[in-house]
PDB file of N, CA, C, O and CB in Angstrom:
ATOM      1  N   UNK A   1     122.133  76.033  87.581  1.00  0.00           N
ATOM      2  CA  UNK A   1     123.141  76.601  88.428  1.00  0.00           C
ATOM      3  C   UNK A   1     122.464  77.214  89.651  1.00  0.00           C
ATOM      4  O   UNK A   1     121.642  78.129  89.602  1.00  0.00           O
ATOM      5  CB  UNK A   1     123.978  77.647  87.663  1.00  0.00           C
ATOM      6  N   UNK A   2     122.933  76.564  90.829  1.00  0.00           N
ATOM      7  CA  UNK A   2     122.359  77.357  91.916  1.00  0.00           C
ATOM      8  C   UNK A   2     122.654  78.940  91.970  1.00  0.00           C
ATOM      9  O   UNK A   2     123.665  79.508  91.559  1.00  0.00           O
ATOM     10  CB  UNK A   2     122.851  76.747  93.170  1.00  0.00           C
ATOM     11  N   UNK A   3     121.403  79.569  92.640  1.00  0.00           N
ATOM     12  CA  UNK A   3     122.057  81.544  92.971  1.00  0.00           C
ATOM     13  C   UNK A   3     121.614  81.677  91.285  1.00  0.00           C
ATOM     14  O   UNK A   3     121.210  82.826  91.102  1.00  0.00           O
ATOM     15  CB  UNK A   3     124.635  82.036  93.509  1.00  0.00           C
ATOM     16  N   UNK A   4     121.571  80.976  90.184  1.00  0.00           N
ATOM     17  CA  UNK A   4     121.239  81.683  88.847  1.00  0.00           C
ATOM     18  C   UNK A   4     119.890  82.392  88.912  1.00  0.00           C
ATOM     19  O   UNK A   4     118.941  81.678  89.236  1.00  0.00           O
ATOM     20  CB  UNK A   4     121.201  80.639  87.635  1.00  0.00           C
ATOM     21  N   UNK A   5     119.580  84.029  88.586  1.00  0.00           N
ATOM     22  CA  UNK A   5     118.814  84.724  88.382  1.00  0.00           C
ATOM     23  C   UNK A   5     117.859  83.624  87.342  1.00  0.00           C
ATOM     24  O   UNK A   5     118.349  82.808  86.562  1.00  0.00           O
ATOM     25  CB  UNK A   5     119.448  86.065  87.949  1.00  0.00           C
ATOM     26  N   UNK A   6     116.362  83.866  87.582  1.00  0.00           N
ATOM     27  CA  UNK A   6     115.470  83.856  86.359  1.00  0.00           C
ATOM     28  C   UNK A   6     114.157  84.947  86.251  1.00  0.00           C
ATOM     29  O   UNK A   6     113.470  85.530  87.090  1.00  0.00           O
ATOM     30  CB  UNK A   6     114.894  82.380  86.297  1.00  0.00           C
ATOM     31  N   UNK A   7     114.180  84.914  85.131  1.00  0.00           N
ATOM     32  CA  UNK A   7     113.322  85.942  84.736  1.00  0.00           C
ATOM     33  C   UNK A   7     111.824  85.352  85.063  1.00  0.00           C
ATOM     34  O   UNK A   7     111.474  84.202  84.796  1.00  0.00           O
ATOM     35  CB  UNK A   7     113.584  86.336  83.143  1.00  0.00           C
ATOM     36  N   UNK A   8     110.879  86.502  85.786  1.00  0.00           N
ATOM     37  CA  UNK A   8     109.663  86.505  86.369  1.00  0.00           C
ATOM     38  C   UNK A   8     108.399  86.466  85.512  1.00  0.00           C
ATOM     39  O   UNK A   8     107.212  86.575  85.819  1.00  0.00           O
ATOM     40  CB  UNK A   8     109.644  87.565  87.134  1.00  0.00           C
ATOM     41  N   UNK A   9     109.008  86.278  84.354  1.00  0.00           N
ATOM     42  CA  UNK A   9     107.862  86.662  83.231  1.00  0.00           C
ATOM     43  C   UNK A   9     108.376  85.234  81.523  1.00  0.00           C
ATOM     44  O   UNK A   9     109.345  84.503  81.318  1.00  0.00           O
ATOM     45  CB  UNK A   9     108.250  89.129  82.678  1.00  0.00           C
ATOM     46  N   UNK A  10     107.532  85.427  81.017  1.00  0.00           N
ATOM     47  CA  UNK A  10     107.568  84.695  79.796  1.00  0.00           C
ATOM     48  C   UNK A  10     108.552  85.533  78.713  1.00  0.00           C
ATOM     49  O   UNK A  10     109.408  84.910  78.084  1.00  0.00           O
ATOM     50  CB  UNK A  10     105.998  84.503  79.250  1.00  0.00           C
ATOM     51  N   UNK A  11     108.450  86.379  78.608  1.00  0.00           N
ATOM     52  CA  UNK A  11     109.610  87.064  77.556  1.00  0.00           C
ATOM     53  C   UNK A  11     111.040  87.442  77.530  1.00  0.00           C
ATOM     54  O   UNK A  11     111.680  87.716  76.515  1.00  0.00           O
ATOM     55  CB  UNK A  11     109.274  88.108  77.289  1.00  0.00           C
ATOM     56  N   UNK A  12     111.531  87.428  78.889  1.00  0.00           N
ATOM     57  CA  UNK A  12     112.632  88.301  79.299  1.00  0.00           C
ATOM     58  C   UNK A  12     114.152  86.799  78.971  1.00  0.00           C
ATOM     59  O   UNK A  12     115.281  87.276  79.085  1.00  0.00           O
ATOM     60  CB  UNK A  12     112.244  89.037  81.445  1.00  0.00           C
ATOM     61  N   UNK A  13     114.125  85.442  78.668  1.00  0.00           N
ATOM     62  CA  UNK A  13     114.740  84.638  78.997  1.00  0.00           C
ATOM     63  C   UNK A  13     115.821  85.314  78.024  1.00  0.00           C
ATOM     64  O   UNK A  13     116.856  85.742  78.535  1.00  0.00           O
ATOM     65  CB  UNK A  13     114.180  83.260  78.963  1.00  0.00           C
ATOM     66  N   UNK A  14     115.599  85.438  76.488  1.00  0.00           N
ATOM     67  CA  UNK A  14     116.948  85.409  75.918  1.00  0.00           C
ATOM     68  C   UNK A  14     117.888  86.926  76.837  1.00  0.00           C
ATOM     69  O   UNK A  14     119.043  86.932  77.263  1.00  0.00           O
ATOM     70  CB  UNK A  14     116.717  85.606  73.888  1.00  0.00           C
ATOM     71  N   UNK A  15     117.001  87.879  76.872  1.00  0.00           N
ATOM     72  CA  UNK A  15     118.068  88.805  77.374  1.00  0.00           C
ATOM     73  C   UNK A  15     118.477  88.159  78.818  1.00  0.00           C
ATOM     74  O   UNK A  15     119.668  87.984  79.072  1.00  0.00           O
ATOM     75  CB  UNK A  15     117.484  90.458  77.501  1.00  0.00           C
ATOM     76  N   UNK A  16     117.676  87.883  79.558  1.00  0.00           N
ATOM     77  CA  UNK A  16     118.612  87.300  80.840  1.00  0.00           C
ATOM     78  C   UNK A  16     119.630  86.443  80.555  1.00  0.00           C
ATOM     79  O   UNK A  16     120.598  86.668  81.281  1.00  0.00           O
ATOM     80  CB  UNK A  16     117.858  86.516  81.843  1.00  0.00           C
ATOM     81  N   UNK A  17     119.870  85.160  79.451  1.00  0.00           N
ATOM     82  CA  UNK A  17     121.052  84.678  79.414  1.00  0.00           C
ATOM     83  C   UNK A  17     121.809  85.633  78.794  1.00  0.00           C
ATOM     84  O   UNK A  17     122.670  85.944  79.617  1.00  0.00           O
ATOM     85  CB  UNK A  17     121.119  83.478  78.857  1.00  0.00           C
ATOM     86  N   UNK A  18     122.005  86.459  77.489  1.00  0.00           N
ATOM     87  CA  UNK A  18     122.829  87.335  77.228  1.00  0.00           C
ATOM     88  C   UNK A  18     123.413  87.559  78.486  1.00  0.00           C
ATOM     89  O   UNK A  18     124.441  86.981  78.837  1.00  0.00           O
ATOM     90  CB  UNK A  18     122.307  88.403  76.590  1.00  0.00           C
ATOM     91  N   UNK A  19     122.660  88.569  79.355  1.00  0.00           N
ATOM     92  CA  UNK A  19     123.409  89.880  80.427  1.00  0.00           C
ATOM     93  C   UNK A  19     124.058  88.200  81.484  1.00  0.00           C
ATOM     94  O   UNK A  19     124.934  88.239  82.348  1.00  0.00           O
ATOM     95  CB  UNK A  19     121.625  91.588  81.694  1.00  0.00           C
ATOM     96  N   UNK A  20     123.450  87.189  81.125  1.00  0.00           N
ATOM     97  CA  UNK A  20     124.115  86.305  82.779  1.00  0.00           C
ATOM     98  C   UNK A  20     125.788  85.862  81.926  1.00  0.00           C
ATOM     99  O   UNK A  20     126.914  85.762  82.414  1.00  0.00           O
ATOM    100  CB  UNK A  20     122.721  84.099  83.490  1.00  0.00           C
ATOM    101  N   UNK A  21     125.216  85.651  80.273  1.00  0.00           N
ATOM    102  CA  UNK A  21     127.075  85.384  79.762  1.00  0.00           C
ATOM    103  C   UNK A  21     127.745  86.483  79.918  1.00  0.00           C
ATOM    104  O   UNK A  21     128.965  86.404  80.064  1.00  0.00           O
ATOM    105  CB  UNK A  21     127.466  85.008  78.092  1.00  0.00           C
ATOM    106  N   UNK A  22     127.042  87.843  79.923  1.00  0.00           N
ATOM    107  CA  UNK A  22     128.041  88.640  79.497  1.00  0.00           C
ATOM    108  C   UNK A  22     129.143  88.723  81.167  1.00  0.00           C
ATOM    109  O   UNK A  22     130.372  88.718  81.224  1.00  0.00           O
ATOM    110  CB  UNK A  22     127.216  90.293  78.817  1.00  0.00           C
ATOM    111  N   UNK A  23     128.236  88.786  82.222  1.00  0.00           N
ATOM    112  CA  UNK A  23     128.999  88.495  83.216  1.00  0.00           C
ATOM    113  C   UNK A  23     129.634  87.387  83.595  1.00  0.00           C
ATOM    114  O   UNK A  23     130.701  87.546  84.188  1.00  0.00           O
ATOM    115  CB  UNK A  23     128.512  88.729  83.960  1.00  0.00           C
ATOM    116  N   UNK A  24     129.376  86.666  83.467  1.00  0.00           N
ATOM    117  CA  UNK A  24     130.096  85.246  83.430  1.00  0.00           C
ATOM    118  C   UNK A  24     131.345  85.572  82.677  1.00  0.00           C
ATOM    119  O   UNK A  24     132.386  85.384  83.308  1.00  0.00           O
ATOM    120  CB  UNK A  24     129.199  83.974  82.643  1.00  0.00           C
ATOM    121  N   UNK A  25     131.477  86.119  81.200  1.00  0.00           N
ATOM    122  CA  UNK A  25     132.734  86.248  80.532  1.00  0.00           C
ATOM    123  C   UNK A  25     133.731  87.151  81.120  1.00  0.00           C
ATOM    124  O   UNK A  25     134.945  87.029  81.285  1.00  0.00           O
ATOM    125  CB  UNK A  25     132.513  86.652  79.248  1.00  0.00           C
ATOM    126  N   UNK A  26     132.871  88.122  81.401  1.00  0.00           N
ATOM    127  CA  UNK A  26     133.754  89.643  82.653  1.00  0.00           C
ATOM    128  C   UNK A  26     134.107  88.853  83.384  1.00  0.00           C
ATOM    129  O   UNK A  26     135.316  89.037  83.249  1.00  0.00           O
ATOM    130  CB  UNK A  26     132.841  91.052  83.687  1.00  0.00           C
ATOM    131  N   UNK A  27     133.988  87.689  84.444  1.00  0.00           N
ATOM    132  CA  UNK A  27     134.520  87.503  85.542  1.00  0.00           C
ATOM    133  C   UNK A  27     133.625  88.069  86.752  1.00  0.00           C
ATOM    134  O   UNK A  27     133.983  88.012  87.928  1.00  0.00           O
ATOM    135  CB  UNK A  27     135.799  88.040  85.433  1.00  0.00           C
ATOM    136  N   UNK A  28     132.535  88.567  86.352  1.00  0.00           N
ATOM    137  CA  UNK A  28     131.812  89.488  87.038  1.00  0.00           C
ATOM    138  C   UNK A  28     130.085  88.699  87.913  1.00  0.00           C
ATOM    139  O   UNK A  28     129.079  89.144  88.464  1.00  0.00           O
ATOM    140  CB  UNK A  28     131.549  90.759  85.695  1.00  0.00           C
ATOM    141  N   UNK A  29     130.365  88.045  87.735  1.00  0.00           N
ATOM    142  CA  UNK A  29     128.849  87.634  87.717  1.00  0.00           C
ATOM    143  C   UNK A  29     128.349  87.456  89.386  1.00  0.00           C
ATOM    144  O   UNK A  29     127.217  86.979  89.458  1.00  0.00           O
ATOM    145  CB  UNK A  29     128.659  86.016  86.766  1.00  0.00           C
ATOM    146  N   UNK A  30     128.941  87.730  90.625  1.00  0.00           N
ATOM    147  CA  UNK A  30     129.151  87.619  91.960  1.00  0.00           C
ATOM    148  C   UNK A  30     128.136  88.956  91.765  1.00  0.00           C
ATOM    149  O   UNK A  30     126.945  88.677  91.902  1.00  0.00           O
ATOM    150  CB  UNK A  30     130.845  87.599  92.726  1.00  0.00           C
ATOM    151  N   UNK A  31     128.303  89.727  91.600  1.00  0.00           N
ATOM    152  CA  UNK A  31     127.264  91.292  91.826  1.00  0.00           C
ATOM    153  C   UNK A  31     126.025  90.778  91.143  1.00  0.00           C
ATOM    154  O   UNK A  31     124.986  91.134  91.701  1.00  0.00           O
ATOM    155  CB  UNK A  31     127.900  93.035  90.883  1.00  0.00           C
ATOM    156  N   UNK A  32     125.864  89.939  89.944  1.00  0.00           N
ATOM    157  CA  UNK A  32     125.127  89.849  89.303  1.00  0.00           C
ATOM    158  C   UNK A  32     124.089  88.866  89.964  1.00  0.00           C
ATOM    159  O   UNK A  32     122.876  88.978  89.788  1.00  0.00           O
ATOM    160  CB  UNK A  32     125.671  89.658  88.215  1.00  0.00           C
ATOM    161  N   UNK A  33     124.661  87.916  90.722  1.00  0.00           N
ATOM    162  CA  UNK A  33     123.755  87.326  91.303  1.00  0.00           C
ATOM    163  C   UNK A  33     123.370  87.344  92.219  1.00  0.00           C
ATOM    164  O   UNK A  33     122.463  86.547  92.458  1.00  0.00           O
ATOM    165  CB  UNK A  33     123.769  86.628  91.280  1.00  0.00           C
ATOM    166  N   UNK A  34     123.940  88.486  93.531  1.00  0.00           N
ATOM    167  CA  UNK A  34     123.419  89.281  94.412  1.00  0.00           C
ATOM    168  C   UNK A  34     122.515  90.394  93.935  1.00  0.00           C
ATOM    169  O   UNK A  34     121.837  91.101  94.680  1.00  0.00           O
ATOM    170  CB  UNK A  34     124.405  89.740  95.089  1.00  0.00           C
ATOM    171  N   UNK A  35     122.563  90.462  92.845  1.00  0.00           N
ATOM    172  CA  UNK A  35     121.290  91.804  92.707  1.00  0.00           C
ATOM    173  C   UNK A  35     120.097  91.273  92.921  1.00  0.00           C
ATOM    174  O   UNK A  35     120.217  90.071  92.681  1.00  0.00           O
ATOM    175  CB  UNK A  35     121.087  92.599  91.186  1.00  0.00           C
ATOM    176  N   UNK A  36     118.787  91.561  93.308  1.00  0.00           N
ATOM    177  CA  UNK A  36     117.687  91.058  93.632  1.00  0.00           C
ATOM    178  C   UNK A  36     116.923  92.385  92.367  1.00  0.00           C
ATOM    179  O   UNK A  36     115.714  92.350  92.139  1.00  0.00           O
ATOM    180  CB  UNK A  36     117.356  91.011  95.574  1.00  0.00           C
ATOM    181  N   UNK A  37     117.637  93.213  91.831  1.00  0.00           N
ATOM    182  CA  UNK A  37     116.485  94.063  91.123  1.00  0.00           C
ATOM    183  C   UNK A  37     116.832  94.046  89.746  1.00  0.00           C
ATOM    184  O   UNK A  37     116.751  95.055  89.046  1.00  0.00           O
ATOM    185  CB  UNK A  37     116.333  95.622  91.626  1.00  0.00           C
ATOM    186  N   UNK A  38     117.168  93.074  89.379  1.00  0.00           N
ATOM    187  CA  UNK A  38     117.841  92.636  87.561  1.00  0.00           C
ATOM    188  C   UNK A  38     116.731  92.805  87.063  1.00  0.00           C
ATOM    189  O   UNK A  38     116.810  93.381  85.977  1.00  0.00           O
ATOM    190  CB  UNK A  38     118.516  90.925  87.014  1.00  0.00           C
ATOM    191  N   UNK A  39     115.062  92.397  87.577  1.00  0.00           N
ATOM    192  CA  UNK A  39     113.814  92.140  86.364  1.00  0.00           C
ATOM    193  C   UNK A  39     113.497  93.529  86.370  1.00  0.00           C
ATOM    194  O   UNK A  39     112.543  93.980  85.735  1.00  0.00           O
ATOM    195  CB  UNK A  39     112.297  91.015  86.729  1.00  0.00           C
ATOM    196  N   UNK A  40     114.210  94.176  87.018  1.00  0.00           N
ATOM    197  CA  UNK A  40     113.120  95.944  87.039  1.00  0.00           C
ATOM    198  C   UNK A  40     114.301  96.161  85.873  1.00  0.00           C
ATOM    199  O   UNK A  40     113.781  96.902  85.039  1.00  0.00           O
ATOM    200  CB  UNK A  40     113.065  97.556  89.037  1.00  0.00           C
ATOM    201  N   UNK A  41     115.584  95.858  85.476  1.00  0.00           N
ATOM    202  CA  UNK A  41     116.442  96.797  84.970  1.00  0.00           C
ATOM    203  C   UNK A  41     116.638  96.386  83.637  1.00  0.00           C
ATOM    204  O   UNK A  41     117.409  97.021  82.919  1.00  0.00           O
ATOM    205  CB  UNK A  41     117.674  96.945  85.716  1.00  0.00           C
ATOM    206  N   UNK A  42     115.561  94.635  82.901  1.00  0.00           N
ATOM    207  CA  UNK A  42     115.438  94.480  81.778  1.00  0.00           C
ATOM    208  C   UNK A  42     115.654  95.740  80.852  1.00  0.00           C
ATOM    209  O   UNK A  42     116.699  95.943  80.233  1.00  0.00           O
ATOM    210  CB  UNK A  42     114.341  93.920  81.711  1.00  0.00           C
ATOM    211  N   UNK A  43     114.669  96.473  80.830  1.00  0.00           N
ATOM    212  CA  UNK A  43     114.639  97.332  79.982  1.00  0.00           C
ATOM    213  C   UNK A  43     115.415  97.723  79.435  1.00  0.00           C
ATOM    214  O   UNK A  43     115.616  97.476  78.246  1.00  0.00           O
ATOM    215  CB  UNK A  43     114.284  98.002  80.191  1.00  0.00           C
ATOM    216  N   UNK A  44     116.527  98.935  80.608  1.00  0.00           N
ATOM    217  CA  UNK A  44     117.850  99.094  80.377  1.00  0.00           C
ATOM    218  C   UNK A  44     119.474  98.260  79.315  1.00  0.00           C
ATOM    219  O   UNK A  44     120.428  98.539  78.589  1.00  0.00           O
ATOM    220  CB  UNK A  44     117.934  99.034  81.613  1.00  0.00           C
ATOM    221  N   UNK A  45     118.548  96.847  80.173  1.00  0.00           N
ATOM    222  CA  UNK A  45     119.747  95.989  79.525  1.00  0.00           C
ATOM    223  C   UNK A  45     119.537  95.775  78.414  1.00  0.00           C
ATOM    224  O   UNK A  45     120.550  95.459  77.790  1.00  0.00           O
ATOM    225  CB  UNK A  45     120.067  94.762  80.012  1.00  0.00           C
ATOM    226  N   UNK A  46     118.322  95.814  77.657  1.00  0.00           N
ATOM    227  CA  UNK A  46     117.773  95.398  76.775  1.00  0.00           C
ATOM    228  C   UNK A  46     118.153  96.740  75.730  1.00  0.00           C
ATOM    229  O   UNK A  46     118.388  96.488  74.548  1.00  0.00           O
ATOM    230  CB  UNK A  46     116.314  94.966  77.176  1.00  0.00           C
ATOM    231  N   UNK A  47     118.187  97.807  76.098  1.00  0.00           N
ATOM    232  CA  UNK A  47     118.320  98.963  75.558  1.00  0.00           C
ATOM    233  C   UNK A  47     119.859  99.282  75.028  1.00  0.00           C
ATOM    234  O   UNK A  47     120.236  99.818  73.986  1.00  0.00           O
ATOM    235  CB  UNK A  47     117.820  99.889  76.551  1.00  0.00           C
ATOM    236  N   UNK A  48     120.596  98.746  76.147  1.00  0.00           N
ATOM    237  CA  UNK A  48     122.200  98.712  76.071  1.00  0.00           C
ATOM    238  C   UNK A  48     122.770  97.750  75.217  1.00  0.00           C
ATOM    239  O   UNK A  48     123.748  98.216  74.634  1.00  0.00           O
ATOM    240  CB  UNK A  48     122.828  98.441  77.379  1.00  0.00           C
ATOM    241  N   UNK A  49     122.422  96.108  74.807  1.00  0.00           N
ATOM    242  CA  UNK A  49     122.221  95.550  73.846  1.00  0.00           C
ATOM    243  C   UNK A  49     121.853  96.080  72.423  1.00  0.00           C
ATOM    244  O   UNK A  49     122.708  96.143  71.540  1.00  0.00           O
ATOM    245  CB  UNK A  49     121.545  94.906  74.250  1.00  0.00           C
ATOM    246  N   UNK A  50     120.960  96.341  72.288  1.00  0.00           N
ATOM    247  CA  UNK A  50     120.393  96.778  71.000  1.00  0.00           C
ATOM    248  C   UNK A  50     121.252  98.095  70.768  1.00  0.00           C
ATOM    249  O   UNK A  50     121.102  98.484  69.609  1.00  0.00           O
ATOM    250  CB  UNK A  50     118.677  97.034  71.048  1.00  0.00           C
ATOM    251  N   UNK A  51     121.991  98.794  71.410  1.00  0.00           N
ATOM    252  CA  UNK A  51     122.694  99.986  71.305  1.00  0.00           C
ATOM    253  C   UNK A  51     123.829  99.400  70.595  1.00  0.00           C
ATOM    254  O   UNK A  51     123.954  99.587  69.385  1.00  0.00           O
ATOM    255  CB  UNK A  51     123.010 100.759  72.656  1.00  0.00           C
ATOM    256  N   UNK A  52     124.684  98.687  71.282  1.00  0.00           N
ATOM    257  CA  UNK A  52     125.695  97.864  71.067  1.00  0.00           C
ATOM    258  C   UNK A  52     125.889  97.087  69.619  1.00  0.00           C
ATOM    259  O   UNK A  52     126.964  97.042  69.021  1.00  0.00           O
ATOM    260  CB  UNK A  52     125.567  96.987  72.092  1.00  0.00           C
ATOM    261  N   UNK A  53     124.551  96.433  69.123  1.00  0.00           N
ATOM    262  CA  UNK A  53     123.932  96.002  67.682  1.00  0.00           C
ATOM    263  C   UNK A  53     124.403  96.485  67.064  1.00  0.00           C
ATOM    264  O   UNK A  53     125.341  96.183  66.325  1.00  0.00           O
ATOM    265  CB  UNK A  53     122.766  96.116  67.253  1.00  0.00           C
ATOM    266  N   UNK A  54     123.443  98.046  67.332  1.00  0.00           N
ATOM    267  CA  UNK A  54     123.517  99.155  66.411  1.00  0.00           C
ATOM    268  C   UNK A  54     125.277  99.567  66.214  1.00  0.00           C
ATOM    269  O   UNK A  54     125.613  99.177  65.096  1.00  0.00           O
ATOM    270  CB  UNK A  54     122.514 100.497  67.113  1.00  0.00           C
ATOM    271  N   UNK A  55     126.242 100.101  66.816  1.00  0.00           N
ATOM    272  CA  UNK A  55     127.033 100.276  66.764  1.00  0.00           C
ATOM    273  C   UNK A  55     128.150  99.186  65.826  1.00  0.00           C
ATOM    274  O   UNK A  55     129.066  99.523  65.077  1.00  0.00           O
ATOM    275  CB  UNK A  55     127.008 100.567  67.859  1.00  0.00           C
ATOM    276  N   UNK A  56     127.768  98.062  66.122  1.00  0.00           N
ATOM    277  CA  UNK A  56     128.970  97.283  65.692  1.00  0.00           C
ATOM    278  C   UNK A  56     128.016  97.378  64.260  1.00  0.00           C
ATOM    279  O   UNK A  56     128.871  97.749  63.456  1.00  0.00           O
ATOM    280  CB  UNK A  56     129.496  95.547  66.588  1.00  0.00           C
ATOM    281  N   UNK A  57     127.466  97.325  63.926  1.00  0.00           N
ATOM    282  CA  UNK A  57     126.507  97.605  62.561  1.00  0.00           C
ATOM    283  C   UNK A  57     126.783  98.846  61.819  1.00  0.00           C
ATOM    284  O   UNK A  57     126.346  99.066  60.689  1.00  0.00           O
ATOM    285  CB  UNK A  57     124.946  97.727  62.925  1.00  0.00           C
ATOM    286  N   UNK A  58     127.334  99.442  62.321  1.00  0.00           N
ATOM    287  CA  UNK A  58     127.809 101.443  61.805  1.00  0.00           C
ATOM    288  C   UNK A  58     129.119 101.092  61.288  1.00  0.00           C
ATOM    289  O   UNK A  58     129.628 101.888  60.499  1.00  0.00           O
ATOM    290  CB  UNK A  58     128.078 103.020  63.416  1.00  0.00           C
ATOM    291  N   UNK A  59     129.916  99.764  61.678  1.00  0.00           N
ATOM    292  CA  UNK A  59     131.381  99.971  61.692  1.00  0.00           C
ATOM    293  C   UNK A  59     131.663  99.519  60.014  1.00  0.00           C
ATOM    294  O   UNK A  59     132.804  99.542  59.552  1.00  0.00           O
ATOM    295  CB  UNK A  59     132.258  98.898  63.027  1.00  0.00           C
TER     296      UNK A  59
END
């Protein structure tokens, strides 16, 4: 897909498709592929995921 973000490194691919479906499903993905600072904010996303895990895992 043209404009599709990729990750700058060897590890980051599965969370980059996660966060690129999750916008894609929002309807959202226009911000997402204007961001130029998605590889600095892995972490985060990666953090917000595994939060999310955890939660539906408590229920």
């Amino acid at each position: 897909m043209k404009k599709a973000p990729t990750q700058t490194n060897n590890t980051d691919c599965g969370m980059s498709v996660c966060k690129y479906m999750e916008n894609i499903i929002r309807q959202n993905n226009s911000s997402w592929m204007q961001r130029t600072d998605w590889q600095e904010k892995i972490p985060k996303y990666r953090a917000e995921f595994e939060y999310g895990l955890f939660c539906a895992a408590m229920k």
